[in-house]
DRENFI-72440 format. One line per field, with one value per residue (C-alpha): residue number from 1; residue in three letters; x negated, y, z negated. Coordinates in steps of 0.05 Angstrom, whole numbers. Layout:
REM residues N
i	(NUM; ...)
aa	(ala; ...)
X	(X; ...)
Y	(Y; ...)
Z	(Z; ...)
***
This chain:
REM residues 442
i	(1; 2; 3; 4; 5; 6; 7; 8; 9; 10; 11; 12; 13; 14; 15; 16; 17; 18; 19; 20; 21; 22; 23; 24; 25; 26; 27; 28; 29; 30; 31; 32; 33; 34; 35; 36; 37; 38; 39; 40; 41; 42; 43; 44; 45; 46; 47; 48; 49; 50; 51; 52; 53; 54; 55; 56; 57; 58; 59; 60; 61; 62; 63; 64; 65; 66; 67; 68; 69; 70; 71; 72; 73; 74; 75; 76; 77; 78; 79; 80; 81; 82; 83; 84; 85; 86; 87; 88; 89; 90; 91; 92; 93; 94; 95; 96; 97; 98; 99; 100; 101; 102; 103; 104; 105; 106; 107; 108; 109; 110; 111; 112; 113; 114; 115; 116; 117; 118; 119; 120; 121; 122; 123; 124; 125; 126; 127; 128; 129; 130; 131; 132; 133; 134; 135; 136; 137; 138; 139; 140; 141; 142; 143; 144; 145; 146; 147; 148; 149; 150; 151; 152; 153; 154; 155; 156; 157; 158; 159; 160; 161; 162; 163; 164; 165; 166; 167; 168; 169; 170; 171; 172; 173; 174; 175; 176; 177; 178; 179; 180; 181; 182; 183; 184; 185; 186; 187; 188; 189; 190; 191; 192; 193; 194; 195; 196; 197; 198; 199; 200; 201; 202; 203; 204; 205; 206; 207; 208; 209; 210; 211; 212; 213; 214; 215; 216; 217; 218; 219; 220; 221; 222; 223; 224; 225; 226; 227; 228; 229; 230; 231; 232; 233; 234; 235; 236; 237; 238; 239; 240; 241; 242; 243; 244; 245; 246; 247; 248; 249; 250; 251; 252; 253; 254; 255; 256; 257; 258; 259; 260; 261; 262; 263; 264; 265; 266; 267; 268; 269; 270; 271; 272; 273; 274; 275; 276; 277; 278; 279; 280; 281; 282; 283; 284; 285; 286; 287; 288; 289; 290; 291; 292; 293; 294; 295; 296; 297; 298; 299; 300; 301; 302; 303; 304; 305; 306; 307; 308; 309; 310; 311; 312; 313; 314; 315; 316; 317; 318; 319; 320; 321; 322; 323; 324; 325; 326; 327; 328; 329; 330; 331; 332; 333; 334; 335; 336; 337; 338; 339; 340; 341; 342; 343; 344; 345; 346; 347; 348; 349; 350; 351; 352; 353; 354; 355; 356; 357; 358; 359; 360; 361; 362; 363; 364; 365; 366; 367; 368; 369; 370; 371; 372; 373; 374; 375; 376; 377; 378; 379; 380; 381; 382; 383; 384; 385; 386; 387; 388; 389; 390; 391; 392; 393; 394; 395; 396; 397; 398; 399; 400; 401; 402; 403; 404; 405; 406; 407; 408; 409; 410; 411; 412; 413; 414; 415; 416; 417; 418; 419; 420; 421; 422; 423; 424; 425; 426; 427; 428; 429; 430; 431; 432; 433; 434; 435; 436; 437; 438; 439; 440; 441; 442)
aa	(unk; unk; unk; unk; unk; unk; unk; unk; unk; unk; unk; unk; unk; unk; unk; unk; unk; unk; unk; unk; unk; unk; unk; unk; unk; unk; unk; unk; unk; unk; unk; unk; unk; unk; unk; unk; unk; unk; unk; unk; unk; unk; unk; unk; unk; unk; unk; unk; unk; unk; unk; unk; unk; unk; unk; unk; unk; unk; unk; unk; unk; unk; unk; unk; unk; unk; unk; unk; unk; unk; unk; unk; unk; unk; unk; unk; unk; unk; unk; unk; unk; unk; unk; unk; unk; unk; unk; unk; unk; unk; unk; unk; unk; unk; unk; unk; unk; unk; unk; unk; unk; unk; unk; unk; unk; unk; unk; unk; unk; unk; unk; unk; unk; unk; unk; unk; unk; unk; unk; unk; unk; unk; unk; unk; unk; unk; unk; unk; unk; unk; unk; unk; unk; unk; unk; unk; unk; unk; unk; unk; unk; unk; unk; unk; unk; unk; unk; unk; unk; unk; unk; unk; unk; unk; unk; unk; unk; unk; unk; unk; unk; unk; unk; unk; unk; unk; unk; unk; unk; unk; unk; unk; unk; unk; unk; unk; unk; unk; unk; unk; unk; unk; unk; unk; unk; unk; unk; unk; unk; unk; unk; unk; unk; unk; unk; unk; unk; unk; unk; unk; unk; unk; unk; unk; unk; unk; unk; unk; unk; unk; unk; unk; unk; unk; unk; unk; unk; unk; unk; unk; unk; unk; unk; unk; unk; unk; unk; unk; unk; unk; unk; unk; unk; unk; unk; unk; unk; unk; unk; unk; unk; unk; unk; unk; unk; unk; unk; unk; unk; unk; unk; unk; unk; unk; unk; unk; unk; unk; unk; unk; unk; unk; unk; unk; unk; unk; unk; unk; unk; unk; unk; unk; unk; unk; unk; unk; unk; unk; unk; unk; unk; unk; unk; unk; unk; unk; unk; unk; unk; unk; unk; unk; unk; unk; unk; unk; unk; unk; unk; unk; unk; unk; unk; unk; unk; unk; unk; unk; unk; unk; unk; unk; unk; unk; unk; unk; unk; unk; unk; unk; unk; unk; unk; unk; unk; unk; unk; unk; unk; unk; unk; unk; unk; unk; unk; unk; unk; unk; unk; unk; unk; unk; unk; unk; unk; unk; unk; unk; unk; unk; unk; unk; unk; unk; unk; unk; unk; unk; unk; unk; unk; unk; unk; unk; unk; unk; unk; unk; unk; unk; unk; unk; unk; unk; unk; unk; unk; unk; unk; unk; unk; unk; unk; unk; unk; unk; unk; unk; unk; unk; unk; unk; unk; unk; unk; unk; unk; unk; unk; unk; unk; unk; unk; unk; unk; unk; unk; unk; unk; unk; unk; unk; unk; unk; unk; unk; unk; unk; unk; unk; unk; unk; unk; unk; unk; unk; unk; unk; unk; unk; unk; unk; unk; unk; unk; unk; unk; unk; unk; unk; unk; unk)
X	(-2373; -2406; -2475; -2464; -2413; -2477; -2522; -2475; -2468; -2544; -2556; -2513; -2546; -2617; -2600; -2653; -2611; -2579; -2659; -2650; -2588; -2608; -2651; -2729; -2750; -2808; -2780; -2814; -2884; -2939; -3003; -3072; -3108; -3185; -3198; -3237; -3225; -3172; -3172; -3159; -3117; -3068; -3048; -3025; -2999; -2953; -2929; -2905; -2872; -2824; -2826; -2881; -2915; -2985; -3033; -3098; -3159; -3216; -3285; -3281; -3314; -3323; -3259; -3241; -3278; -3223; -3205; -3267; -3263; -3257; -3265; -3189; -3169; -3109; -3103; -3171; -3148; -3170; -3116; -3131; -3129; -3061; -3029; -3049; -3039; -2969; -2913; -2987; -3008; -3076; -3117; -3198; -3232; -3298; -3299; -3373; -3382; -3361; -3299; -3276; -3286; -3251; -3188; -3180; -3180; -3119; -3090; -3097; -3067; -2999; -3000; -2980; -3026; -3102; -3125; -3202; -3242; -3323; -3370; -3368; -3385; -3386; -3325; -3347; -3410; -3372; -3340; -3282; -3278; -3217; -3267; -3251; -3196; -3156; -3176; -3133; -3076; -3072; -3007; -3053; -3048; -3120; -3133; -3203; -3210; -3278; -3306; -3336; -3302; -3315; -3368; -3417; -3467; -3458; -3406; -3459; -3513; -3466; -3429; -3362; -3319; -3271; -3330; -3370; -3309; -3285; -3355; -3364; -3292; -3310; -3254; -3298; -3329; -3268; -3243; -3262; -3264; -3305; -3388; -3374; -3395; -3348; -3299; -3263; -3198; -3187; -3149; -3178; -3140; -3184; -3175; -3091; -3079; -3129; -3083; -3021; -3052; -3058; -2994; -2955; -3013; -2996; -2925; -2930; -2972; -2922; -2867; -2902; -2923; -2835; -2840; -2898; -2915; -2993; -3033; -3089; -3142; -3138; -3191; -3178; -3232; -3225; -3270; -3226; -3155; -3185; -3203; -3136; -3118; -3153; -3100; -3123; -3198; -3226; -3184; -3201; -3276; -3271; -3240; -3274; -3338; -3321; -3331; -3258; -3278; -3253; -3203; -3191; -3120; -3093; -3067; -3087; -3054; -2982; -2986; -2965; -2983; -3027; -3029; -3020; -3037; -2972; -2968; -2968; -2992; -3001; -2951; -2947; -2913; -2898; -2871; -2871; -2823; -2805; -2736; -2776; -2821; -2762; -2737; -2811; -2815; -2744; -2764; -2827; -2785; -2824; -2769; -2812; -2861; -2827; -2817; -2894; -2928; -2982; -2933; -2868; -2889; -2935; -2983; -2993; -3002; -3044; -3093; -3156; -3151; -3068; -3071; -3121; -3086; -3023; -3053; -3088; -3017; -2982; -3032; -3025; -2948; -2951; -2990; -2937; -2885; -2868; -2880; -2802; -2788; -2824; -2794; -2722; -2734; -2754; -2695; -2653; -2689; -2701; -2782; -2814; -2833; -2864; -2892; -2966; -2944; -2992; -2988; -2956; -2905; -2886; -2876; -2821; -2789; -2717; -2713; -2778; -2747; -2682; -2699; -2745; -2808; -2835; -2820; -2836; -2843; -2842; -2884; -2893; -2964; -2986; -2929; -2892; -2926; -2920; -2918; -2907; -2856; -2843; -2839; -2814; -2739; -2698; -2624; -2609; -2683; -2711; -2778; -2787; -2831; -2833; -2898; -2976; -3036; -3059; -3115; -3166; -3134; -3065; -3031; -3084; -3036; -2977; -3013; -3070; -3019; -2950; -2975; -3036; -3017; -3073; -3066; -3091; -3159; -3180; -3168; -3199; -3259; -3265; -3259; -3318; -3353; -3341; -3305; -3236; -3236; -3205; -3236; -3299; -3295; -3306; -3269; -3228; -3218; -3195; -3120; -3089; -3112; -3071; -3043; -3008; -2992; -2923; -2905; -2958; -2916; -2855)
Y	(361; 354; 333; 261; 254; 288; 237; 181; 207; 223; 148; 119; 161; 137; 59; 20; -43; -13; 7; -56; -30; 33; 58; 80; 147; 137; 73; 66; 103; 64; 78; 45; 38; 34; 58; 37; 29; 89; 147; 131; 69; 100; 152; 96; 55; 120; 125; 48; 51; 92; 46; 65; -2; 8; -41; -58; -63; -98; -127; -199; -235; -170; -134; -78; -58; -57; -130; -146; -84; -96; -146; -178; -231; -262; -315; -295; -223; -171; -135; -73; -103; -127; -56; -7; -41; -43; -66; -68; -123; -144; -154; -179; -145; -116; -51; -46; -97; -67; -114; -98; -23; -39; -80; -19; 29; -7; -8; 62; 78; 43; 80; 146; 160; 140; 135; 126; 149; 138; 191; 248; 223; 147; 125; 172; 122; 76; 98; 94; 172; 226; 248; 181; 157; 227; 210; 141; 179; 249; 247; 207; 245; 226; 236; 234; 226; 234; 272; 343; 344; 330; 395; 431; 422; 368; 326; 274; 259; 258; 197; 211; 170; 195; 212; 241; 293; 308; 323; 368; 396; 419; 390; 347; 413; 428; 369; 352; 385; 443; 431; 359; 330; 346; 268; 256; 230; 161; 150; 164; 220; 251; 192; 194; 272; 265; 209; 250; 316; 259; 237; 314; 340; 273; 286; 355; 336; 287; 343; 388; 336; 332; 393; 404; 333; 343; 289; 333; 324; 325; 328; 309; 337; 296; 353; 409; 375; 372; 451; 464; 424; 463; 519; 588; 560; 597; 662; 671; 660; 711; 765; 765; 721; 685; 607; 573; 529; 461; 466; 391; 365; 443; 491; 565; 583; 559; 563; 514; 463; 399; 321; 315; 259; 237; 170; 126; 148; 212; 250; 310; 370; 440; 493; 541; 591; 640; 600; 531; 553; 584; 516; 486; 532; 507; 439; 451; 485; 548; 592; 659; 637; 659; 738; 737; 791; 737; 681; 717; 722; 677; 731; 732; 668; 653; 709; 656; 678; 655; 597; 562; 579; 554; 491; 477; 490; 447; 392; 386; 389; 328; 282; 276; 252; 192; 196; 177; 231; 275; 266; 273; 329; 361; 336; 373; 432; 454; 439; 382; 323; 257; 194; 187; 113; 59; 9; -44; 3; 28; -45; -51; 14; 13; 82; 67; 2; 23; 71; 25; 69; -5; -65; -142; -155; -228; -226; -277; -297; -276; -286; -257; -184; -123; -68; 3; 36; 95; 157; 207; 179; 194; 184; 161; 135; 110; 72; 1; -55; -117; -155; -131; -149; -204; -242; -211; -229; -254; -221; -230; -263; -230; -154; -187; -226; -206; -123; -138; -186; -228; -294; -351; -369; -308; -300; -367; -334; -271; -317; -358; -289; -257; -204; -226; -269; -273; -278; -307; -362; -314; -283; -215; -248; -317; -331; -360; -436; -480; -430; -456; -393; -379; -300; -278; -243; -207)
Z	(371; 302; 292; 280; 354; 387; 365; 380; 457; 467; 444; 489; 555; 526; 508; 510; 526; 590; 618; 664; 693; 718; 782; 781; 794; 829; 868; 941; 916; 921; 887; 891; 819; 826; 755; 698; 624; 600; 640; 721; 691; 640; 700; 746; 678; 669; 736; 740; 688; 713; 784; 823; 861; 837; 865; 818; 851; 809; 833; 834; 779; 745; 722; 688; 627; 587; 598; 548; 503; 427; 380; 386; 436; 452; 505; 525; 538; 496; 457; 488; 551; 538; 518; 567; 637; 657; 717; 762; 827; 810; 868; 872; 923; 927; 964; 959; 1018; 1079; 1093; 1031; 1049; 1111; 1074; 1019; 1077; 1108; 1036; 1030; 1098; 1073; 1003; 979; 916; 901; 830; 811; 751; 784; 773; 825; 902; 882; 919; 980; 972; 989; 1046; 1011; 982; 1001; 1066; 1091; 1069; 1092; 1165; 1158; 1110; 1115; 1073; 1019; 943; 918; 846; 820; 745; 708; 643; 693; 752; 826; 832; 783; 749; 706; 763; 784; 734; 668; 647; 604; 557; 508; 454; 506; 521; 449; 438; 498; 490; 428; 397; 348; 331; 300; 271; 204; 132; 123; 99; 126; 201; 263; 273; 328; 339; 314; 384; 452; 457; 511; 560; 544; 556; 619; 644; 625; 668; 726; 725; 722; 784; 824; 814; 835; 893; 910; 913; 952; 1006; 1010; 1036; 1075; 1092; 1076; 1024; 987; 928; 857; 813; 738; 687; 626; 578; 602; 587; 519; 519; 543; 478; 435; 435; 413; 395; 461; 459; 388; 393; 461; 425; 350; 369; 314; 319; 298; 229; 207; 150; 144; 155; 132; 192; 180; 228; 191; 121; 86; 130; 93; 84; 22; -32; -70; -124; -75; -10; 36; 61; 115; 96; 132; 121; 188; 170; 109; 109; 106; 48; 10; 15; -17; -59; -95; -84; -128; -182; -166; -124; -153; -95; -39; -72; -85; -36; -24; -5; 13; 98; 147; 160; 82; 73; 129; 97; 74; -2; -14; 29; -7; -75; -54; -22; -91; -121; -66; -70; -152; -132; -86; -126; -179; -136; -90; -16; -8; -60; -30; 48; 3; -24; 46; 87; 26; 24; 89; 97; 143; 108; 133; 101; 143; 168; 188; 243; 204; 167; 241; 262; 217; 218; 238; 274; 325; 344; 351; 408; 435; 416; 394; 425; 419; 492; 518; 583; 633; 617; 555; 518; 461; 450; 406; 449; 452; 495; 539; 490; 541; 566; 630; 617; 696; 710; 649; 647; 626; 626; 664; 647; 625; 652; 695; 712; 766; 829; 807; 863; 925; 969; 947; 967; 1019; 1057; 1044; 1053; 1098; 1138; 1121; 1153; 1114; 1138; 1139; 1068; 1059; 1091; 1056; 983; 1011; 1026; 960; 997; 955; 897; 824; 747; 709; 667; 605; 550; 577; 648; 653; 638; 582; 568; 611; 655; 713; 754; 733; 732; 783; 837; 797)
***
C-alpha cells in the first residue's frame, strides 16, 4: 500500500459525510449538566457529542453565564454562547428552592453522570451535593469541577476562572518573552484541558462502575490540569532549584524550534531531530551547519550560547522569504514548517473543511453557523452535531414531563412558583426574534 492508497482508505473510515450513518459511543448515558461558563459545561459538551443525553440545568430567568459573555451577539445569543454548548436538553429549574431540590434529585436518580463546576460544598448546600444525591443513586459518577479542588486550603473561599488558574498554575509565569510580563493564553486553555480531564475520569469512572456496579466522586482541579501541562517545569525546578524562564515563542528544550517573521507573515518552524535540521540547514544554503560542534546534536544546540546564535541566524533567514516559501521548502527538506493561520484564513482552508475540523452548521434555531468540529474521530462511533444552544427552558416538558412524569398542572404550578420556568427578556437569553418554537425537542 503506498502512501497516497493509505490516505485514501483512512479517509473513507473517517468521512465526515457518513457521521449520520453510524452509531454513538456513548448512546443510553445520560448526564446531568449543572455547570457554569467553560469548565463543568465543555465536559458534558464533549461527552454529547459523541451521544451522551445530557440534560442542561439553568436557573430560570438567570442562565448560564456564558449565554451573555462577550461583546458579539447573534440572534440575541452571544457568539460564545453559540459555540461551546452542544446536542444538550435545556431545562429551567431552580434547585435552590426545595422543590426544585426535590425535582433534580429525581433527575439524578434516573442519570448516570453529574457535572457541576460551584465552588467546593455549594451544591451539598443545596442539598443537592454527592452526600445526597449517592443515597438516591449509588451508581451516580459525580464530577465536581472548580479552580482548587473539593478539599484544602484554598477549596472554599477562592473563586477560579481560566486567568485565575494560569496564574496559579504558573503557566503565565512562563509564558512570555524574557524581561517582559508573564501573558497567558489567548484561549481559555485552562477551562478546555480541565473539561478534557473530566471527560477521560468520567469515562473511566463509567468503565469501572461496568464492572463493579458502584457510582463514585470525581473531583476536577482546574490549576492542577494546568501544572500537569506545564511538562518538565516542576521536575526541573525540584532537581536544580532553578526557576524555568520565558524564552518567548523559542523551545530550549528543541533547538531549533521558533515563530519566525518571514515577508509576509509568521511562520512556525522546527527542527526536532539532527535529520530535521540537516534538512534546514540545506534549505538555508548553509549545509556546513549541521558538521558544526555547536549545532551538529540537540544537546549542543540546546546549550543557551548556540541556540540563541542560530535563532538570530534562523530569524535573519526567515525574513527574506515568503511564508508559502518557506512551508515549501520544509515539506522538501525534511523540517516542520507551518504558516501561523488566523481565524479567517482557517475558514477558508480546504484541508480543515474537508475533514470536517470546520463546519458551517445550519441549526434549528439559530440558524446558519460557523462552527468547529470534533478534532478527535472514531472510525465506527464518530461524534457529530445536531443543534447548539437553546433558550433557558426549551426542553421543560420534553425532560419534566416526558422523563418525570410531570403531569401538566403541576408543571403549571411549579412555573407560577418559580420553581420551573424559561429566559429573561434580555440579550444572551431570549430566542431569536420571532421565534416560534420550532427545533426545541430533537
Amino acid at each position: 500500500m503506498t502512501p497516497g492508497d493509505y490516505l485514501e482508505w483512512a479517509g473513507r473510515q473517517f468521512d465526515p459525510a457518513a457521521v449520520f450513518g453510524k452509531p454513538e459511543a456513548l448512546r443510553g448515558v445520560r448526564v446531568i449538566d449543572l455547570g457554569t461558563i467553560f469548565l463543568g459545561p465543555t465536559t458534558t459538551s464533549y461527552l454529547a457529542e459523541y451521544g451522551a443525553e445530557v440534560i442542561k440545568v439553568e436557573i430560570p430567568g438567570a442562565g448560564d453565564t456564558i449565554r451573555a459573555l462577550g461583546p458579539s451577539f447573534h440572534q440575541n445569543m452571544s457568539l460564545i454562547g453559540l459555540n461551546e454548548p452542544k446536542n444538550k436538553y435545556f431545562v429551567g429549574l431552580d434547585v435552590r428552592k426545595p422543590r426544585g431540590a426535590d425535582i433534580f434529585r429525581r433527575l439524578a436518580a434516573r442519570a448516570d453522570v453529574l457535572v457541576e463546576n460551584f465552588r467546593a460544598g455549594t451544591l451539598d448546600r443545596w442539598s443537592i451535593g454527592y452526600r445526597q444525591l449517592r443515597e438516591v443513586n449509588p451508581r451516580l459518577i459525580y464530577s465536581a469541577h472548580n479552580g482548587f479542588g473539593q478539599w484544602g486550603e484554598y477549596g472554599l473561599r477562592r473563586p477560579s476562572y481560566d486567568a485565575i488558574a494560569q496564574g496559579e498554575s504558573g503557566m503565565a509565569a512562563i509564558s512570555g518573552f524574557p524581561e517582559r510580563p508573564p501573558i497567558k493564553s489567548g484561549g481559555y486553555i485552562g477551562d478546555y484541558l480541565g473539561a478534557i480531564a473530566g471527560a477521560a475520569t468520567i469515562l473511566a469512572a463509567l468503565h469501572h462502575r461496568r464492572r463493579t456496579g458502584q457510582g463514585q466522586l470525581i473531583e476536577i482541579a482546574q490549576v492542577e490540569c494546568l501544572i500537569r501541562f506545564l511538562d518538565w517545569t516542576w521536575t526541573y525546578h525540584g532537581l536544580t532549584g532553578e526557576h524555568r524562564g520565558r524564552y518567548g515563542n523559542a523551545d530550549v528544550a528543541i533547538v531549533p524550534s521558533d515563530i519566525l517573521r518571514a515577508r509576509d507573515g509568521f511562520v512556525a518552524i522546527s527542527a526536532p531531530t539532527d535529520e530535521a535540521f540537516g534538512g534546514l540547514a540545506r534549505a538555508m544554503d548553509e549545509p556546513w551547519l549541521a558538521g558544526d560542534p555547536r549545532y551538529a546534536t540537540q544537546l549542543a544546540r540546546a546549550r543557551q550560547e548556540h541556540r540563541d546564535v542560530l535563532l538570530e541566524r534562523l530569524r535573519g533567514w526567515a525574513s527574506k522569504h515568503t511564508t508559502a516559501e518557506l512551508v515549501a521548502l520544509g515539506d522538501r527538506h525534511g523540517f516542520a514548517a507551518a504558516p501561523v493561520h488566523s481565524g479567517e484564513t482557517q475558514s477558508h482552508d480546504p484541508h480543515l473543511a474537508a475533514r470536517g475540523a470546520v463546519v458551517r452548521f445550519d441549526d434549528p434555531i439559530y440558524g446558519r453557523l460557523p462552527l468547529v468540529g470534533s478534532p478527535a474521530k472514531l472510525s465506527a462511533t464518530p461524534a457529530r452535531i445536531k443543534w447548539t444552544i437553546k433558550p433557558i427552558g426549551a426542553d421543560n416538558e420534553f425532560v419534566l414531563r416526558g422523563l418525570l412524569g410531570l403531569g401538566a398542572d403541576e408543571l403549571q404550578w411549579l412555573e407560577a412558583e418559580g420553581v420551573v420556568g424559561r429566559w429573561a427578556d434580555k440579550p444572551g437569553q431570549r430566542p431569536p426574534d420571532g421565534w416560534d418554537g420550532a427545533g426545541r425537542a430533537l
